[in-house]
C-alpha positions in Angstrom: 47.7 44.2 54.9 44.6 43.3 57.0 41.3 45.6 56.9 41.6 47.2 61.0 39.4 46.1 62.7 35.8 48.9 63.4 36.2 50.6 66.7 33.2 50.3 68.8 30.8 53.4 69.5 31.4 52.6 72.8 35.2 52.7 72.6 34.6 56.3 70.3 33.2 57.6 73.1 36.0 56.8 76.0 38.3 58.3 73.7 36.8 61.3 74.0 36.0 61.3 77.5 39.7 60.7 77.9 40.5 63.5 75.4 37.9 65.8 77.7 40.1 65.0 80.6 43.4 65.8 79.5 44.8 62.7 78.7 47.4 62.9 75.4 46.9 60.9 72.2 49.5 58.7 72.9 48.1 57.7 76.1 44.7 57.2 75.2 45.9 55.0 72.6 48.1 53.1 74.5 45.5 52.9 77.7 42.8 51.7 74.9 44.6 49.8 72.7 43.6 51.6 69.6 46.5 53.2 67.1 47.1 56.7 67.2 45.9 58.1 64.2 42.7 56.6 64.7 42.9 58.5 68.1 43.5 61.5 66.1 40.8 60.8 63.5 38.1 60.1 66.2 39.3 63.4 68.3 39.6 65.5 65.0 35.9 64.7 64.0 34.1 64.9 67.4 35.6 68.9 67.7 34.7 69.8 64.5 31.4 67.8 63.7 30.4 67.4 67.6 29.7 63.6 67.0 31.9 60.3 67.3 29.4 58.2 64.9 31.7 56.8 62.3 32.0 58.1 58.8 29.3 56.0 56.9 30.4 53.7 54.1 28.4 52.9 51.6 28.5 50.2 48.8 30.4 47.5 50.1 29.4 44.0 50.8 28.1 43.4 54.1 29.8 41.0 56.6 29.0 37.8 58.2 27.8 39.8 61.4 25.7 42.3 59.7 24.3 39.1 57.3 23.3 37.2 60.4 21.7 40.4 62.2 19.2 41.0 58.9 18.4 37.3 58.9 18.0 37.4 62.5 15.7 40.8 63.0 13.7 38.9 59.9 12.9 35.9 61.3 11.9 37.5 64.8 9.1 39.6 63.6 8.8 39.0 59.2 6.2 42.2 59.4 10.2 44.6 59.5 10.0 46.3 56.5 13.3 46.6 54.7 13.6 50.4 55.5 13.7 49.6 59.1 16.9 47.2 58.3 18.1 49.3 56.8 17.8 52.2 59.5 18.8 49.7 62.1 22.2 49.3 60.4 22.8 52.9 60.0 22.4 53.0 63.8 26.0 50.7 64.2 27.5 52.5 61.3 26.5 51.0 58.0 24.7 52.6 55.3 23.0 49.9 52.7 20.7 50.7 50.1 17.6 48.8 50.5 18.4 46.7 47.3 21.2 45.4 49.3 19.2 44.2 52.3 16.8 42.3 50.3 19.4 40.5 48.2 20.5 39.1 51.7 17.0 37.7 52.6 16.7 36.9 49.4 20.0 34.5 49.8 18.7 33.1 53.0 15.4 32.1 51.3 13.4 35.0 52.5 11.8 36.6 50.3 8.7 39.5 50.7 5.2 37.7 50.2 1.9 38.9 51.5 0.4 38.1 54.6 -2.7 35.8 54.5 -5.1 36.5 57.1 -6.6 33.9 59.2 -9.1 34.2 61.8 -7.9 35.0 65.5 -8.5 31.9 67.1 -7.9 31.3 70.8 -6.2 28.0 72.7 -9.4 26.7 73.3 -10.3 27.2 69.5 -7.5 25.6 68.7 -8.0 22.5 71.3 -11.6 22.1 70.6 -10.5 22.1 66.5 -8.3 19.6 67.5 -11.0 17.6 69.5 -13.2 17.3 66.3 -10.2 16.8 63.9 -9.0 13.6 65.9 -13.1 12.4 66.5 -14.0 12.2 63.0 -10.1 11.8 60.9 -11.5 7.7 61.0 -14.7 8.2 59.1 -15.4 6.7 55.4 -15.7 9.0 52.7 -19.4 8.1 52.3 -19.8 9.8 55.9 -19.2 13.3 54.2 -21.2 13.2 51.5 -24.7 13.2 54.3 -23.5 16.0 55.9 -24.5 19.5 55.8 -22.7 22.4 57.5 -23.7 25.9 58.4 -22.8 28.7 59.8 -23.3 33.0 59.8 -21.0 35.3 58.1 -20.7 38.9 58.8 -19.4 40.6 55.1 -18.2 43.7 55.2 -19.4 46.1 52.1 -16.6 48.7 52.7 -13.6 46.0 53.8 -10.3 47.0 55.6 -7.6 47.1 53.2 -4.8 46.1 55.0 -2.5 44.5 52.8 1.0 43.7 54.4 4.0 42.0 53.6 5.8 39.7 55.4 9.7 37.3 55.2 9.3 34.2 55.2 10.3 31.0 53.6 8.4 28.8 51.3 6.1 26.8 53.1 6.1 29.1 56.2 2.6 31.5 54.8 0.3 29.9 57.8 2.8 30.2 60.6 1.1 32.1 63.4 3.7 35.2 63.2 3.4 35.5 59.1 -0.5 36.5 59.0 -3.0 38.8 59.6 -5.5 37.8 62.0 -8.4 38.9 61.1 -12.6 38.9 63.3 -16.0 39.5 62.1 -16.8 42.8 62.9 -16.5 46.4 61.2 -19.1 48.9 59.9 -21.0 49.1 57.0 -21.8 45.1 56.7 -24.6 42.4 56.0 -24.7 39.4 57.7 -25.6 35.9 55.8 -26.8 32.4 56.8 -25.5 29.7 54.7 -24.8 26.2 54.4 -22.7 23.3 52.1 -22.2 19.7 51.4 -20.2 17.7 49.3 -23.1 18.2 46.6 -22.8 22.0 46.6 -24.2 24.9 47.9 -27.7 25.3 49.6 -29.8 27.6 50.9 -28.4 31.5 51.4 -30.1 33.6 53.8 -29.8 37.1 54.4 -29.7 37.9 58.2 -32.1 41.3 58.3 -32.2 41.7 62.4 -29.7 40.7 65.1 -29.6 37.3 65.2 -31.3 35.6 68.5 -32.2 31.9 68.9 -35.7 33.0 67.8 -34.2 34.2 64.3 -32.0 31.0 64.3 -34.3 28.8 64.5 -36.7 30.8 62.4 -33.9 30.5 59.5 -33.2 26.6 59.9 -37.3 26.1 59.4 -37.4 27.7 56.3 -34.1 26.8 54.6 -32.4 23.8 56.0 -35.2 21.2 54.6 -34.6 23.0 51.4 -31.2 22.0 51.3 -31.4 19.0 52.5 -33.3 18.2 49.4 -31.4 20.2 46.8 -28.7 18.5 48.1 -30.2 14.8 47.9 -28.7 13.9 51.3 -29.5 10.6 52.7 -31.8 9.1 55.1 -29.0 9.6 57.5 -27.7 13.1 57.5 -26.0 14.9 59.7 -26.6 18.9 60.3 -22.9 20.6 61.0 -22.7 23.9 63.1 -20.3 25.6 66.0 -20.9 26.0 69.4 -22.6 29.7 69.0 -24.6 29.7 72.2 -27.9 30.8 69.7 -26.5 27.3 67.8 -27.1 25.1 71.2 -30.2 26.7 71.7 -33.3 24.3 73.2 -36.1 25.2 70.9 -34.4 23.5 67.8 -35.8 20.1 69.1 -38.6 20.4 67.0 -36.7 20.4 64.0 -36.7 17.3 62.5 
């Protein structure tokens, strides 16, 4: 014989409605379609426990439906811990250890990695990323190697610890959903000037003031000929930076 099929919470709860009302066992379970002892059962429990939640059951194999739900709740946002699963399935009835839920995402190749952080970048980041990528994807090799790049960093002496996990399946760590993003700001912090070819490192320079086009400028006089000879670039170099408005700034003309 068959396992019966589970009777809806929904269904639990017009069969005590019904009960409230008057109707007999026998009618509700014929107006409902549900055998009569589970009439019973569901009656018994709600007067002497006051609830029509379903007795839950614990240890045994999840099914199909419940499988697909995990995978499902997973996939929509990887950042659900498996103790929120697991509460979400004690909602409909189902008690799993947390083991259990992880050996199903673990079947479905998802499997609890951390989240890698990557800057929070914007759509016109993105397009103007883009716009560079497919400019310069033609250039020789020997183009790179004359080419210096710069840029500020804000480090952060007492950094945010926020290390989270995430579901996801190999291959998927840099999908927008399964990382951190993260922005240059926070307290207690020193800002740097740097720069880098395909030689090495150059100069480093420690950013004492808020930086200003002044200070920008200031920097790239004292350090960025100093690289560019540290790093024996060509005759025909070319200097790398963003579109920082201090970066666009009129008064670097004269740098040369």
């Amino acid at each position: 014989m068959g396992k019966s099929k589970e009777i809806s919470q929904d269904r639990r709860i017009k069969i005590v409605d019904l009960h409230k009302s008057g109707s007999s066992l026998g009618e509700i379970s014929k107006r409902l379609k549900v055998p009569r002892s589970s009439v019973q059962t569901i009656v018994r429990k709600y007067k002497h426990h006051g609830t029509t939640q379903p007795s839950y059951r614990s240890g045994r194999r999840l099914s199909p439906r419940d499988e697909h739900t995990l995978v499902r709740k997973a996939q929509i946002n990887p950042r659900t811990t498996a103790k929120d699963l697991v509460k979400m399935l004690e909602e409909t009835g189902t008690k799993v250890s947390i083991s259990s839920v992880k050996r199903v995402l673990y079947r479905h190749n998802l499997k609890g990695r951390s989240a890698r952080k990557k800057p929070l970048l914007q759509n016109h980041h993105k397009k103007a990323r883009l716009q560079f990528a497919t400019a310069h994807g033609d250039k020789y090799h020997t183009f790179w190697r004359n080419v210096l790049w710069s840029d500020e960093t804000k480090i952060e002496l007492f950094a945010h610890n926020d290390h989270r996990y995430v579901w996801r399946k190999k291959g998927d760590a840099c999908k927008l959903k399964n990382t951190i993003p993260t922005m240059k700001h926070g307290g207690g912090s020193i800002m740097l000037w740097g720069c880098f070819a395909r030689g090495g490192s150059g100069a480093l320079h420690k950013i004492e003031d808020i930086m200003r086009r002044e200070n920008y400028v200031d920097i790239l006089k004292q350090r960025h000929k100093t690289s560019f000879r540290k790093l024996k670039l060509g005759h025909k170099w070319v200097f790398e930076m963003d579109n920082d408005p201090k970066h666009t700034s009129n008064r670097q003309n004269g740098l040369r």
